[in-house]
C-alpha positions as a Markdown table, in Angstrom:
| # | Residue | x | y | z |
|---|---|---|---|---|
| 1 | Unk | 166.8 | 17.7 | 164.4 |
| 2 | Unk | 168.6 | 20.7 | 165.8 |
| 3 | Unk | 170.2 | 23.4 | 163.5 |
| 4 | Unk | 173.2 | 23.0 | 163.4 |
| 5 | Unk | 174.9 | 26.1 | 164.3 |
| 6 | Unk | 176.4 | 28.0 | 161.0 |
| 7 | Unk | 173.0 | 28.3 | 159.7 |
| 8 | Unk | 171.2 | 29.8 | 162.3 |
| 9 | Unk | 170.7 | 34.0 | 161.6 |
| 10 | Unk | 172.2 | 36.7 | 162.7 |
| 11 | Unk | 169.6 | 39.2 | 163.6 |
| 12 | Unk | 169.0 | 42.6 | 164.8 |
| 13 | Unk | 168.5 | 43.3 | 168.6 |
| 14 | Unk | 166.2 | 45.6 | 170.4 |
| 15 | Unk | 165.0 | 46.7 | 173.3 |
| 16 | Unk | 163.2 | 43.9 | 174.0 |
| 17 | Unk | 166.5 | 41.9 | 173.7 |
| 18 | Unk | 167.7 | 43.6 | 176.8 |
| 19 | Unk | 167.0 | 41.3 | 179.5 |
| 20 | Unk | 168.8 | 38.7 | 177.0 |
| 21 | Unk | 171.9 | 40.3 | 176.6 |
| 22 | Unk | 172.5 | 40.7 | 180.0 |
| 23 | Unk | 171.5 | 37.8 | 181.4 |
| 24 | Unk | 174.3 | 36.4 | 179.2 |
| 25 | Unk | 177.0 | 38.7 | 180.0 |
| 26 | Unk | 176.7 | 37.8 | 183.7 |
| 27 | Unk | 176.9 | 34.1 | 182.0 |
| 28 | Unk | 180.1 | 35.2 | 180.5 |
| 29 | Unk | 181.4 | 36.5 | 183.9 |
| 30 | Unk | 181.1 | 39.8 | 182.8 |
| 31 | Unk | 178.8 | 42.9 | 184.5 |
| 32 | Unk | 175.2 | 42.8 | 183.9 |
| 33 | Unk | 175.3 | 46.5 | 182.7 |
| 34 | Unk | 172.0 | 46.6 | 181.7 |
| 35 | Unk | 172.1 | 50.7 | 181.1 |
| 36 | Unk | 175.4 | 50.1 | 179.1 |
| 37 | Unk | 173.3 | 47.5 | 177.0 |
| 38 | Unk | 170.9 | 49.9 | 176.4 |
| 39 | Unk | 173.0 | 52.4 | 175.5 |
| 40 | Unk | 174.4 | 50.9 | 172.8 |
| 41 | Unk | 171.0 | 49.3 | 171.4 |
| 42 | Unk | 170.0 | 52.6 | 170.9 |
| 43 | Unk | 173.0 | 54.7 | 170.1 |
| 44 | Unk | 174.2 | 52.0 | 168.0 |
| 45 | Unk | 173.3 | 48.7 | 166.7 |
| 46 | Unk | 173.3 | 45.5 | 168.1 |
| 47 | Unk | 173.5 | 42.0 | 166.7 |
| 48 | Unk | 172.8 | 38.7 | 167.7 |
| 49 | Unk | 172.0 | 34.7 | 167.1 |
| 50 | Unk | 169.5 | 32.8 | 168.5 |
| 51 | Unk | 169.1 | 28.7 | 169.4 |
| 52 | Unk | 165.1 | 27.8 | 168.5 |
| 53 | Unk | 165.8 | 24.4 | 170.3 |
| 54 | Unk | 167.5 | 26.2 | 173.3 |
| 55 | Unk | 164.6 | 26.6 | 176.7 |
| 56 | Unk | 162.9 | 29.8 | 176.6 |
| 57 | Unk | 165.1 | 33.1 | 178.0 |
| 58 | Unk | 168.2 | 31.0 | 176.9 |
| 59 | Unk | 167.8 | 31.5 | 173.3 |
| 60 | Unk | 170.2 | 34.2 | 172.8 |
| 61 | Unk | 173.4 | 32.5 | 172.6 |
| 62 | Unk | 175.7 | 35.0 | 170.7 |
| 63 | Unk | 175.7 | 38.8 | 170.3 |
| 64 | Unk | 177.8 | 41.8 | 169.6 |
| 65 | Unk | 177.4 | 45.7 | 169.1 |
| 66 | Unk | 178.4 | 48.2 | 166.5 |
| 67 | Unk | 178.5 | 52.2 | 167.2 |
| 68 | Unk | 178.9 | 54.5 | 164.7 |
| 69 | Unk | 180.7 | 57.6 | 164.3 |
| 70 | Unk | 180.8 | 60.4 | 161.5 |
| 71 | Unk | 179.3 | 62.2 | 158.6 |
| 72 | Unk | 176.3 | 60.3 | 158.0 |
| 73 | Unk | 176.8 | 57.6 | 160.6 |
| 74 | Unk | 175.1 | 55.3 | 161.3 |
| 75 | Unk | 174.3 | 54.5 | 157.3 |
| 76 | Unk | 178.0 | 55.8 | 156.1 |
| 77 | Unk | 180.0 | 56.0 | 159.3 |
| 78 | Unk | 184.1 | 56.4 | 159.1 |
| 79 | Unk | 184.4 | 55.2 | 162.3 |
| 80 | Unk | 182.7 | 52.2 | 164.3 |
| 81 | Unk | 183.8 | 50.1 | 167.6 |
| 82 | Unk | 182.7 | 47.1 | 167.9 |
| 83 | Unk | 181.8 | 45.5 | 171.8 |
| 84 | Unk | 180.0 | 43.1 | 173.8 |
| 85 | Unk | 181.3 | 40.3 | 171.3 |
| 86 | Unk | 180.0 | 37.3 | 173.8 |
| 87 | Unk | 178.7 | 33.7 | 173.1 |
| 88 | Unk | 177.0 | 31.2 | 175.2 |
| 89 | Unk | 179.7 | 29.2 | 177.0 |
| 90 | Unk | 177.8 | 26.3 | 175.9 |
| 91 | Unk | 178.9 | 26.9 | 172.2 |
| 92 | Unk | 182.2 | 28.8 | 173.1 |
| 93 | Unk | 185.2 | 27.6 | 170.5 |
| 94 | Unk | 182.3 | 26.9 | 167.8 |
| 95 | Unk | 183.0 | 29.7 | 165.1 |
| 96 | Unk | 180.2 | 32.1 | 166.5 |
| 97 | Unk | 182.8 | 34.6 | 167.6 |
| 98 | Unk | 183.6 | 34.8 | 164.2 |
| 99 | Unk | 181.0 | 35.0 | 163.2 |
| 100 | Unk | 180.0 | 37.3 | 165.1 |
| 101 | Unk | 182.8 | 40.3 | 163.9 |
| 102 | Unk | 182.9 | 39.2 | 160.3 |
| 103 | Unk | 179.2 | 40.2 | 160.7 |
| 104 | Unk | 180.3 | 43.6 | 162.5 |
| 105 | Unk | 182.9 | 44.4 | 159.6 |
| 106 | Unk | 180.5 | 43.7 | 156.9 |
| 107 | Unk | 178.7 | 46.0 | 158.5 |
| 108 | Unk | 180.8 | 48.7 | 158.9 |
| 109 | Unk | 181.9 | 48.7 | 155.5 |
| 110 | Unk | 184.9 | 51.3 | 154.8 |
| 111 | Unk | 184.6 | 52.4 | 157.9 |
| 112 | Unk | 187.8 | 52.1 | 160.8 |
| 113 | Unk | 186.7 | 49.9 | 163.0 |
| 114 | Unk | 188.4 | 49.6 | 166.9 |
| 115 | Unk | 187.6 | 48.0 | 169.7 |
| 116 | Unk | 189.5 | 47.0 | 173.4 |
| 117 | Unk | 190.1 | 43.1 | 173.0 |
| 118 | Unk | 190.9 | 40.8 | 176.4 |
| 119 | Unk | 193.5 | 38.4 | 176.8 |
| 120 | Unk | 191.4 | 35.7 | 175.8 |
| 121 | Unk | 190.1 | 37.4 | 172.1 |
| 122 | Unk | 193.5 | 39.2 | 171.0 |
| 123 | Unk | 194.2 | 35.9 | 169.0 |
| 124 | Unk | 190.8 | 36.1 | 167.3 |
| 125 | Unk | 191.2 | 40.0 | 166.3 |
| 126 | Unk | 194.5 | 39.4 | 165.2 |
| 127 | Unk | 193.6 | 36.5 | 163.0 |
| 128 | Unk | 190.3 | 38.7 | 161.2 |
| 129 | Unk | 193.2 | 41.9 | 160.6 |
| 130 | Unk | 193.2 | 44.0 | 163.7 |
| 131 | Unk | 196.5 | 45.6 | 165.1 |
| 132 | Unk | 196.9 | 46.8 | 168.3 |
| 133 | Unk | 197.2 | 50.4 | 168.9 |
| 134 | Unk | 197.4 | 50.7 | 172.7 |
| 135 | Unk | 196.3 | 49.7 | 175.9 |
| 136 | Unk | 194.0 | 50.4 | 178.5 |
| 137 | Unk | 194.5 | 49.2 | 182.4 |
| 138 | Unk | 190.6 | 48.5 | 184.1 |
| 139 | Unk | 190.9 | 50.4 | 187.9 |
| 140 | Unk | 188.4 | 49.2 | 190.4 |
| 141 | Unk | 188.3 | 50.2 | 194.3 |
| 142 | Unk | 186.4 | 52.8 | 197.2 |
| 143 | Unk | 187.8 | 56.1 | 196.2 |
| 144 | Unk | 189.6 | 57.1 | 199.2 |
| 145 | Unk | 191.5 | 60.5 | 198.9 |
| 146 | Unk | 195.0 | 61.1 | 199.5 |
| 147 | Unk | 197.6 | 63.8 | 199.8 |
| 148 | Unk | 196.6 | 67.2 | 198.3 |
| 149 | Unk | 193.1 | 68.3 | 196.7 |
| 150 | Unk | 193.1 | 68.8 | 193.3 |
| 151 | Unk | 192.8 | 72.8 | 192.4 |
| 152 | Unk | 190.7 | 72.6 | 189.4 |
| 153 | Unk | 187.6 | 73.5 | 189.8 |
| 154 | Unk | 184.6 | 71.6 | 188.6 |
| 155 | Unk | 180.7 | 71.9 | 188.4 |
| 156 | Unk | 178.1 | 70.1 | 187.4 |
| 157 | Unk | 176.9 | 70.1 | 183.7 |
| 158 | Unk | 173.8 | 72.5 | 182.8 |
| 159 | Unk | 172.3 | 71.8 | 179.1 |
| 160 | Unk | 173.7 | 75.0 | 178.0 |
| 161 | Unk | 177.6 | 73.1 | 177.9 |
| 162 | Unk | 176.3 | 70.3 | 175.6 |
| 163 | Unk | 177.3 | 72.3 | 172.2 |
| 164 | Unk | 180.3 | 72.6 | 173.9 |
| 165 | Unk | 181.3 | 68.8 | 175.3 |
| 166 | Unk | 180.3 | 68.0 | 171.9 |
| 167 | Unk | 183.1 | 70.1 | 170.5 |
| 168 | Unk | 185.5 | 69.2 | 172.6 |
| 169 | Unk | 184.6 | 65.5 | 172.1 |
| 170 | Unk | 184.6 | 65.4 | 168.3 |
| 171 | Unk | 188.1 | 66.9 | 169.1 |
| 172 | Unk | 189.8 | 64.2 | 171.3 |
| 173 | Unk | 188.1 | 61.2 | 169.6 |
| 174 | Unk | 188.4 | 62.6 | 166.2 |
| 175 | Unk | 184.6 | 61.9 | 164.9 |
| 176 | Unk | 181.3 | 63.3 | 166.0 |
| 177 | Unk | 179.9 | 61.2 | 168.9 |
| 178 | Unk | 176.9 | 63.2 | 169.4 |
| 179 | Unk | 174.4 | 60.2 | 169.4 |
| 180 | Unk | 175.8 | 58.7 | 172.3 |
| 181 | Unk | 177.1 | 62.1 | 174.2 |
| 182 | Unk | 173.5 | 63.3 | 174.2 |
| 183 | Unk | 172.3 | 60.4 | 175.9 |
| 184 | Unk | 174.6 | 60.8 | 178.7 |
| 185 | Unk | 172.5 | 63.1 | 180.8 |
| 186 | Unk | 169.8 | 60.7 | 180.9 |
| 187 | Unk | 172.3 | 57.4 | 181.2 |
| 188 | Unk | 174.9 | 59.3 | 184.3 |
| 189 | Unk | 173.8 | 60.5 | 187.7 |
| 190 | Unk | 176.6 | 62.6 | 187.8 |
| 191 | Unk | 177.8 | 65.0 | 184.9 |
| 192 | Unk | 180.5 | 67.7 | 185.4 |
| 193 | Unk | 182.9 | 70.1 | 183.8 |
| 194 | Unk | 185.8 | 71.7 | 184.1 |
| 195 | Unk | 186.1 | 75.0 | 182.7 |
| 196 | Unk | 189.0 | 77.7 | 182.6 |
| 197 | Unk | 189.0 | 81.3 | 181.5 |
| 198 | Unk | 189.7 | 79.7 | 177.8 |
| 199 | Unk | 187.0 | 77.3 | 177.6 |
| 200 | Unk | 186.0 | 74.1 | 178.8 |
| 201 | Unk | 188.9 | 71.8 | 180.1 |
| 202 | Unk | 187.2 | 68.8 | 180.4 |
| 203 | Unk | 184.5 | 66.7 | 181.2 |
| 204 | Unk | 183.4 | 63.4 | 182.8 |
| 205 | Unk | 180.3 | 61.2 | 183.6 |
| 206 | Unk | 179.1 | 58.8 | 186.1 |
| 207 | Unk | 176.7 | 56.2 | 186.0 |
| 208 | Unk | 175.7 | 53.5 | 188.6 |
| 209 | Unk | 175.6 | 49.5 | 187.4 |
| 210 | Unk | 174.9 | 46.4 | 189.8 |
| 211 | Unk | 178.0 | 47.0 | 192.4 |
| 212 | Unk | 180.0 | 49.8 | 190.7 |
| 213 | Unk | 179.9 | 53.2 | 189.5 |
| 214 | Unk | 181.2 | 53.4 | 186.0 |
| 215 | Unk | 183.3 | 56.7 | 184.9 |
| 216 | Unk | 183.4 | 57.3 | 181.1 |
| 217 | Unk | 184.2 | 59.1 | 179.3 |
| 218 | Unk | 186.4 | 61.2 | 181.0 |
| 219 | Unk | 188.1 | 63.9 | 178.5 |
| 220 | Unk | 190.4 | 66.3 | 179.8 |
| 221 | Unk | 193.1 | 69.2 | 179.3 |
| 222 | Unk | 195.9 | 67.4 | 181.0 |
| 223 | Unk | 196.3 | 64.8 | 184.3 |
| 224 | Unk | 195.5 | 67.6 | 187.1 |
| 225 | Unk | 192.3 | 68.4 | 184.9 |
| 226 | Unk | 191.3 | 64.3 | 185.2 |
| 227 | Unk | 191.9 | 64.2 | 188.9 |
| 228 | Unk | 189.6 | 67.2 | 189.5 |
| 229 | Unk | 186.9 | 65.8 | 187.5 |
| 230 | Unk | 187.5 | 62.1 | 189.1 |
| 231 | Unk | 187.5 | 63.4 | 193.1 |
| 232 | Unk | 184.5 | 65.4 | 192.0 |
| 233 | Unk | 182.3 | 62.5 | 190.7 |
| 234 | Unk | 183.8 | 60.6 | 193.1 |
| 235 | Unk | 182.7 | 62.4 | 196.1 |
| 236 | Unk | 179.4 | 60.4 | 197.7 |
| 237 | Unk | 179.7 | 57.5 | 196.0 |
| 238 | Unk | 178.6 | 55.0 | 198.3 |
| 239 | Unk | 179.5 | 52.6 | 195.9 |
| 240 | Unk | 183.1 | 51.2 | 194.1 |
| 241 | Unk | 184.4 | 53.3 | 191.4 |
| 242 | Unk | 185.5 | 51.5 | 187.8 |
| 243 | Unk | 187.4 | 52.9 | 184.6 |
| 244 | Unk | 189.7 | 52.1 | 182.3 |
| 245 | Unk | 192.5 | 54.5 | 181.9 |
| 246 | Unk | 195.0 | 54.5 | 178.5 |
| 247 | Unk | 198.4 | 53.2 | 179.7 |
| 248 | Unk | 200.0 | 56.0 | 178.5 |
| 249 | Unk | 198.4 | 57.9 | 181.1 |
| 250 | Unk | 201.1 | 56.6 | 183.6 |
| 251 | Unk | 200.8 | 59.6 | 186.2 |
| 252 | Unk | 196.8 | 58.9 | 186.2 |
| 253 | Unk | 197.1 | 55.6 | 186.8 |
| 254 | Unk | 199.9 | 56.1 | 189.8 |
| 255 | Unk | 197.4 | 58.8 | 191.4 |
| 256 | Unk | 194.4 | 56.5 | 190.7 |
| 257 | Unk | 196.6 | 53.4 | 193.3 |
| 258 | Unk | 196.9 | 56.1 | 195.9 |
| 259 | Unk | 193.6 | 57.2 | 195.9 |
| 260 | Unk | 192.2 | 53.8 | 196.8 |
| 261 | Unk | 191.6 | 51.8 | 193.6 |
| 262 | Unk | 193.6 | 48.7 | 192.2 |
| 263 | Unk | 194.4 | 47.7 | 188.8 |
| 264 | Unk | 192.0 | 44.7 | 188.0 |
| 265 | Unk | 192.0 | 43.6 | 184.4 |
| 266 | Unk | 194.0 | 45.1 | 181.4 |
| 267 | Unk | 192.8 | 44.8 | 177.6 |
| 268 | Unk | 194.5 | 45.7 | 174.2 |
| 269 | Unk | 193.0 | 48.6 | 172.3 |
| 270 | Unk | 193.0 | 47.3 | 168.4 |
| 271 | Unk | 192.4 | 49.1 | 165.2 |
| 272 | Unk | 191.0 | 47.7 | 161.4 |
| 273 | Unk | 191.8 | 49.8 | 158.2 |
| 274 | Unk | 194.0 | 52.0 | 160.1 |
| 275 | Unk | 197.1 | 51.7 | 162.2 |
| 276 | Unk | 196.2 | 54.8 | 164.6 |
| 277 | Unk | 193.4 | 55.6 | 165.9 |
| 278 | Unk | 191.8 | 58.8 | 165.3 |
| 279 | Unk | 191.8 | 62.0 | 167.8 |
| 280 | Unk | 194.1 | 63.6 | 170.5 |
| 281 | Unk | 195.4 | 60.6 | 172.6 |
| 282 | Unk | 196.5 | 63.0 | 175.3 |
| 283 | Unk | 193.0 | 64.2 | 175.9 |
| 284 | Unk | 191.5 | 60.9 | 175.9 |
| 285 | Unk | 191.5 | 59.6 | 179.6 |
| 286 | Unk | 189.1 | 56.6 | 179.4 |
| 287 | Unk | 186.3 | 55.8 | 177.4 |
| 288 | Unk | 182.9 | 56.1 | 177.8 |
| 289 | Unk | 182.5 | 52.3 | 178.1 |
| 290 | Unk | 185.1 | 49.3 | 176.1 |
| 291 | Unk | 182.2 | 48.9 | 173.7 |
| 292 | Unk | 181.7 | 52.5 | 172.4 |
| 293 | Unk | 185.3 | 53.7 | 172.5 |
């Protein structure tokens, strides 16, 4: 007799779980990302449930990811985002979502927890005690430029400018991110900088999934700082370009239409245990991915 479905485990997932976890996010209808997935099973920790009596390679039926920020993270974090919150659509509207980020919470402990919510889950995040705390507005499309260059120079990162991205990062998000910033050079093909006789200015990655070229994060002194760094990384991309860009970055987002991409999807960013989130908002362009903030 099949288990029924509130006493089945949450477990931890690995490496090996990667095939799994994307093979049901393109069941969800989302991108396989398999380098975002393992990402975040490595800089963070990932969580799942799994049907015995499902066929083998469908067994994974729910899973979700939590990455930690801060003194002592991941084992006393203050900060944490939670992602890839996705359940089999087989046993959608069953309590695993639920589940799922009560599990994620517990985990976290004290810790603020955020995380970019979709029409579709707002309801749910709302319901467990999240508040929303902004927006962000998905931008997909061929870059194409238009009008002038930017006039910001950029380059490309050497090792030498990790002490300093990591600087500049704890800065604009507000907690030390260094176990996912140091894997960027190995997860982006393209890595750049912009730097001014004060410093560096910004910075912005790259890196290729299926049928798009994902940019996050993308940290930056002000808008003409972000456009450098975006028609840099841009330039040879032979394939679509995709990020999410913080609605209150209005003259980004305008630029971004001109340039050749179109607004696709829009989420809600939400907070727990704290109304704001942490950081510089006006130096935080768009995140590395939804599911590390």
């Amino acid at each position: 007799m099949p288990m029924p479905l509130a006493e089945l485990p949450v477990r931890r997932l690995t490496l090996r779980d990667l095939a799994a976890c994307a093979d049901l996010s393109e069941e969800r209808g989302w991108p396989r990302t398999e380098r975002k997935w393992g990402l975040l099973l490595t800089a963070g920790t990932g969580y799942g449930i799994d049907d015995p009596d499902a066929p083998e390679g469908k067994r994974l039926i729910a899973t979700c990811t939590l990455t930690s920020y801060g003194t002592g993270a991941p084992h006393d974090p203050s900060y944490a985002v939670l992602g890839m919150l996705l359940v089999a659509a087989r046993h959608e509207r069953q309590g695993l979502g639920r589940r799922m980020a009560q599990h994620a919470l517990a985990a976290a402990g004290s810790a603020q927890v955020s995380l970019y919510a979709t029409a579709s889950g707002e309801g749910l995040y709302r319901r467990l005690g999240f508040t929303a705390a902004g927006r962000a507005d998905t931008f997909r499309g061929h870059f194409r430029p238009s009008g002038p260059p930017p006039t910001i120079a950029t380059r490309p990162v050497t090792p030498d400018d990790l002490p300093a991205i990591i600087r500049l990062d704890t800065e604009t998000f507000g907690h030390d991110r260094t176990a996912v910033i140091a894997r960027l050079p190995a997860l982006a093909d393209r890595f750049r900088v912009a730097e001014g006789q004060d410093g560096l200015l910004g910075y912005a990655a790259a890196w290729p999934d299926r049928d798009a070229d994902t940019v996050g994060p993308l940290v930056a002194r002000d808008t003409e700082t972000a456009k450098a760094l975006l028609a840099s990384l841009a330039t040879g991309a032979g394939h679509p370009l995709r990020l999410d860009v913080d609605t209150q970055h209005t003259e980004l987002g305008d630029w971004l239409s001109t340039q050749g991409l179109t607004r696709t999807a829009s989420s809600t960013t939400m907070s727990y245990g704290a109304p704001v989130l942490p950081g510089d908002p006006h130096r935080r362009f768009a995140p590395l991915a939804t599911a590390t903030g």
